[in-house]
C-alpha positions in Angstrom: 20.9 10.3 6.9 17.8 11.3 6.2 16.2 14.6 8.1 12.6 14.8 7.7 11.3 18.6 7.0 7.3 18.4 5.9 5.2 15.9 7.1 2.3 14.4 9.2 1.7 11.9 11.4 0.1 9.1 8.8 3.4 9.9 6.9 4.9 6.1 8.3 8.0 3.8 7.8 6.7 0.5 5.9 8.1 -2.7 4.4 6.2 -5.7 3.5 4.9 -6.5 7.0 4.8 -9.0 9.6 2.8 -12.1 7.2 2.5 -15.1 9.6 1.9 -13.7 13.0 -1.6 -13.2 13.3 -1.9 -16.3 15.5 0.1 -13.7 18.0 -2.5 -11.0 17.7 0.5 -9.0 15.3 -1.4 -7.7 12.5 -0.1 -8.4 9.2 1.0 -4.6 8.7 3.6 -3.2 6.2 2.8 -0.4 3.1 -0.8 -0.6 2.4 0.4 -0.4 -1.4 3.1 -3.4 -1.4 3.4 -3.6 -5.1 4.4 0.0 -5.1 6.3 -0.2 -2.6 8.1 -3.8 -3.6 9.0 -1.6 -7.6 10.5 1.1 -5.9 12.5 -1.4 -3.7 13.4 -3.1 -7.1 13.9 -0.1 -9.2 17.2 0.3 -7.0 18.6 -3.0 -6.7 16.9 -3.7 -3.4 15.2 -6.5 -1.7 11.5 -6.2 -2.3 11.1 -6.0 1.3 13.9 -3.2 2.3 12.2 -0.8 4.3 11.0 2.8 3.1 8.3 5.6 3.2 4.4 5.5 2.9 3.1 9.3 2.3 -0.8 9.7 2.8 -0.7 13.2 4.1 0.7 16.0 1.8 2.8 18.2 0.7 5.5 15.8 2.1 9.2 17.3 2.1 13.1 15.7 3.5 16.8 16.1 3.0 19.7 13.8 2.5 23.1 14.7 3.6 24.7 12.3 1.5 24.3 11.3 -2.4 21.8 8.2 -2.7 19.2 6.6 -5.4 16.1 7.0 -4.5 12.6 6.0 -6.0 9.1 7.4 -6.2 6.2 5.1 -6.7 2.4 4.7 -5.8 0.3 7.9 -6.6 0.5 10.1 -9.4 1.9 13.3 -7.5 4.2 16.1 -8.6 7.7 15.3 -7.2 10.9 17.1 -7.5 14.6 16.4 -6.3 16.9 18.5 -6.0 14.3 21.1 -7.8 14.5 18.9 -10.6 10.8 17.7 -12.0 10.8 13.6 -11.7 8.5 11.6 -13.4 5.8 9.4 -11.6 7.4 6.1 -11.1 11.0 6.9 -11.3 14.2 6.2 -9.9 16.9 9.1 -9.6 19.7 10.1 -7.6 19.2 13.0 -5.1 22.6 14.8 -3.7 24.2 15.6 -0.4 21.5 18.4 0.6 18.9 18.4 -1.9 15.5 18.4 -0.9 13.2 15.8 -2.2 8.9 17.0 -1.8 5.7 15.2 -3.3 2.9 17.0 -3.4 -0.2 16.2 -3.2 -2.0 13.3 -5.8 -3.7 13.9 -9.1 -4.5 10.4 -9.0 -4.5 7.9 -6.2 -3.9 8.4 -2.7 -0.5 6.8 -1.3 2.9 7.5 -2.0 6.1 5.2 -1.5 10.0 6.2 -1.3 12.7 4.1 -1.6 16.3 4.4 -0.9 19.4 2.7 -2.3 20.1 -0.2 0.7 16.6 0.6 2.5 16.6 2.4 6.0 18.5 1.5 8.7 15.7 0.8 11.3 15.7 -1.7 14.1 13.9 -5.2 13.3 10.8 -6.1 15.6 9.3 -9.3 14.7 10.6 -9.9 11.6 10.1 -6.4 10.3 10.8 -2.9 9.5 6.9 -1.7 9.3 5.3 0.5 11.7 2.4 -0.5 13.6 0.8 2.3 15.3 -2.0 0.7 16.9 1.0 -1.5 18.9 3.6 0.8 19.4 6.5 -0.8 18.1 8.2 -0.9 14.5 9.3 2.0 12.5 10.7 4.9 14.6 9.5 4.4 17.8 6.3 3.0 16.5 4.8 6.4 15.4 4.3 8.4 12.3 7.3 10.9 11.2 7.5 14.2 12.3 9.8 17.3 11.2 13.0 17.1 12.2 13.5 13.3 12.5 16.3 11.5 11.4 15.9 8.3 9.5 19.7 6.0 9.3 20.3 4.9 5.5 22.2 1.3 4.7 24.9 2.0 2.3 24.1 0.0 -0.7 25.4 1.2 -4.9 22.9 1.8 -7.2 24.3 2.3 -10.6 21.6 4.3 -12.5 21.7 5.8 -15.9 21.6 9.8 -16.7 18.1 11.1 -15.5 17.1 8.0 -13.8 14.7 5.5 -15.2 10.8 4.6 -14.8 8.6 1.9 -14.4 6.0 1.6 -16.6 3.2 -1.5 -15.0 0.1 -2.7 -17.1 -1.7 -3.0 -14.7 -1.4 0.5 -13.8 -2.4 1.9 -17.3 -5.5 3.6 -17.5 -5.7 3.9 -13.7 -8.3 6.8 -13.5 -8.9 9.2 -10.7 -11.1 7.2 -8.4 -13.5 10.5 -7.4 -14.2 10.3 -11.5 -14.8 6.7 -11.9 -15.9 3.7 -9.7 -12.9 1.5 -8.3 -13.2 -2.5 -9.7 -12.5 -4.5 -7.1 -12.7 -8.2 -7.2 -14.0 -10.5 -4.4 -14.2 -14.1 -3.1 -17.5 -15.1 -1.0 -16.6 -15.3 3.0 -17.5 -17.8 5.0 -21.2 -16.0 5.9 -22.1 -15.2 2.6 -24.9 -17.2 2.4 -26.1 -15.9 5.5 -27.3 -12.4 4.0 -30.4 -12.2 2.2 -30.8 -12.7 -2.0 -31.2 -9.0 -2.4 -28.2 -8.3 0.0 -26.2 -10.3 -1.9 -27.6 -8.7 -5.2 -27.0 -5.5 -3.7 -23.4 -6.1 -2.9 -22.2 -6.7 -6.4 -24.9 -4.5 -8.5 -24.4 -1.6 -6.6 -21.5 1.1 -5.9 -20.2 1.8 -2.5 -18.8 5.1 -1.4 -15.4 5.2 1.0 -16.6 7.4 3.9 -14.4 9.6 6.0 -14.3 6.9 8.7 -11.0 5.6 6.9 -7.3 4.4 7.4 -4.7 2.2 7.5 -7.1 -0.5 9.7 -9.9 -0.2 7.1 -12.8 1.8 5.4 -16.1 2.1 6.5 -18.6 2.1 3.3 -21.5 3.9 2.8 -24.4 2.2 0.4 -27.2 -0.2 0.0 -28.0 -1.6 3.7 -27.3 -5.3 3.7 -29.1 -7.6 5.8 -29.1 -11.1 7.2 -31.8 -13.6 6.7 -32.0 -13.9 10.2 -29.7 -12.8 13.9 -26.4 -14.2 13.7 -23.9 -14.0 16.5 -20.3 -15.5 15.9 -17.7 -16.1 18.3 -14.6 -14.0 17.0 -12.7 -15.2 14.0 -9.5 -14.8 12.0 -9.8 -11.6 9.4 -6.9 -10.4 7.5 -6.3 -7.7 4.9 -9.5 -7.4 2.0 -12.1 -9.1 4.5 -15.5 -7.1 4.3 -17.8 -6.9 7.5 -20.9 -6.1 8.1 -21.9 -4.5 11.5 -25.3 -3.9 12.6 -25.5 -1.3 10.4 -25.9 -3.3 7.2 -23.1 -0.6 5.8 -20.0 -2.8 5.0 -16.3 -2.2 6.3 -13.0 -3.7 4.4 -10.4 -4.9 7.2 -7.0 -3.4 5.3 -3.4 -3.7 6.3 -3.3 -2.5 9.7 -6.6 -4.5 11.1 -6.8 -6.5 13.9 -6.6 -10.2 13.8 -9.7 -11.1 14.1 -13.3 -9.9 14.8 -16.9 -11.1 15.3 -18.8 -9.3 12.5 -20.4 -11.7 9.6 -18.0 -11.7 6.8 -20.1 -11.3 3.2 -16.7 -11.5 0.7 -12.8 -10.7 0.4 -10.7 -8.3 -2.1 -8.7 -10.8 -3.5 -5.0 -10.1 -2.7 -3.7 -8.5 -6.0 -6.5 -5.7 -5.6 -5.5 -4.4 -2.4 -3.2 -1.8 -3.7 -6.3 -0.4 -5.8 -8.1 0.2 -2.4 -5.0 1.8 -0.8 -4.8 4.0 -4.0 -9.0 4.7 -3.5 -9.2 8.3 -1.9 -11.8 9.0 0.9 -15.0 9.5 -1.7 -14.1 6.9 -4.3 -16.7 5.1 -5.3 -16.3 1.2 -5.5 -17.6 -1.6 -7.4 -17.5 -5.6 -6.1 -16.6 -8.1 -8.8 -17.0 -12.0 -7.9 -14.4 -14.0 -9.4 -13.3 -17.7 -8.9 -10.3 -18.8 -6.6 -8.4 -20.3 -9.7 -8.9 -16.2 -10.7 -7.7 -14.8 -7.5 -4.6 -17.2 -7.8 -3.4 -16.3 -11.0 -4.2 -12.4 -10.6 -1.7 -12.7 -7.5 0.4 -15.0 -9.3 0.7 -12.6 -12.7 1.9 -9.5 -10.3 4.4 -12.1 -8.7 6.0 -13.2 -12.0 6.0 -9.1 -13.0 8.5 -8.5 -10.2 10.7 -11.4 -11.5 10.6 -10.2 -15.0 11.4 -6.2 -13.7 14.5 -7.5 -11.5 15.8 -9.3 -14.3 15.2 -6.3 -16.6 16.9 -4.3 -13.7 20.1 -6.5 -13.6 20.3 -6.2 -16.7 20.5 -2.9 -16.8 23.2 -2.8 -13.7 25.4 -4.9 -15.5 25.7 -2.2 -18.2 26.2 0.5 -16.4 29.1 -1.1 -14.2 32.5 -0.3 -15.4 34.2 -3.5 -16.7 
């Protein structure tokens, strides 16, 4: 059992998500960072989908009353278990009453925790995640506060002395995104040709700031105003996670994990898929850049983090097999 001691209420249980249910109105949902969260999963022998913890708000403190592994991925914070110092990235096993807390980042902006065997949460269509904005999922459907109690599957999780790290390339040379603009690449949405030459110019020559107006449903940008050749008006449409709108305003918004399922807004471009976890690491303030890139890029950016995870579990059963006694 888990008890949780420091916390607030964007502090949510997250898995994967709810993909395929948008037809429903059930946003796809899940950790806003799912390649952090999917390692850490991995790091101890779990399914890439077991559920665990997303920390946006810190310092972020809980117990266990029983030994476990757990793992620590996502932001560069300062962690410690047990009042031991543990690296970013790292899997580790935390004892019947030690106290694991993450402070807050020095680079990035979400945390995720993983436990040996996931937590023991109920399943609501198909999933572990919480969705706030419905309700359901999670605990209750709400963020975690202090004293709750999260269930823990039983699950062994051979790890070596001190624990072990993940080390990602993609992840190298991440810099703090106050310092330096955020890359982000983009396909060209279905009313991209609607918006003026020097809108479109605008989009992808200049650099966007993430306002305040900003969470798990999306971030509302501050730059260049964009505008349309002419009025548009659209009936409501699918949208799903990395869709940019533009409202009246002309001052863009990205549609992230917890968005609705559709919306009526003219759509100028999308973050391709294996760039979402760089907006979920961009803190309120970053400054972002728009790169277009082809679809046969998008595809095998998504496909390379894909064939990462396959090369880390077999590097991680690997390992498991030498650490089990004969």
């Amino acid at each position: 059992m888990i008890e949780i001691l420091t916390t607030g209420l964007p502090n949510t249980v997250q898995d994967l998500g709810r993909p395929g249910h948008l037809a429903l109105g059930v946003s796809h949902g899940g950790a806003m960072d799912r390649q952090a969260l999917a390692i850490a999963n991995l790091m101890l022998g779990n399914d890439p989908r077991a559920a665990g913890i997303e920390v946006a708000l810190y310092p972020f403190r809980l117990r266990v009353d029983r030994d476990t592994a757990v793992a620590i991925t996502g932001a560069d914070c300062a962690v410690s278990v047990g009042g031991r110092p543990c690296p970013p990235w790292w899997a580790t096993t935390i004892h019947s009453g030690e106290t694991l807390v993450v402070e807050a980042p020095r680079v990035g902006a979400r945390s995720y925790i993983a436990f040996a065997g996931g937590l023991d949460l109920p399943v609501v269509i198909g999933s572990r995640a919480t969705d706030v904005k419905g309700g359901f999922g999670g605990l209750a459907g709400r963020g975690l506060s202090r004293g709750d109690r999260l269930a823990l599957n039983s699950a062994e999780c051979p790890l070596p002395a001190g624990g072990f790290g993940a080390a990602l390339e993609e992840r190298r040379g991440t810099t703090d995104g106050l310092a330096a603009a955020v890359d982000l690449r983009v396909l060209p949405a279905a009313e991209f040709d609607a918006f003026t030459s020097q809108a479109q110019a605008a989009f992808t020559g200049s650099e966007w700031s993430i306002t305040n107006d900003a969470n798990r449903m999306g971030y509302r940008l501050f730059g260049e105003t964009l505008s349309l050749v002419s009025p548009l008006e659209l009936l409501s449409h699918g949208i799903v996670p990395g869709t940019i709108q533009v409202p009246p305003s002309g001052q863009p918004i990205i549609q992230l994990a917890d968005a609705n399922t559709c919306g009526g807004y003219p759509k100028i471009a999308t973050v391709i898929e294996a760039d979402l976890w760089r907006l979920a690491q961009a803190p309120v303030g970053a400054r972002l850049r728009f790169l277009p890139v082809s679809t046969q890029t998008s595809t095998e950016a998504l496909r390379t983090i894909l064939e990462r995870r396959h090369d880390f579990v077999a590097a991680r059963n690997l390992m498991a097999g030498r650490l089990r006694p004969a």
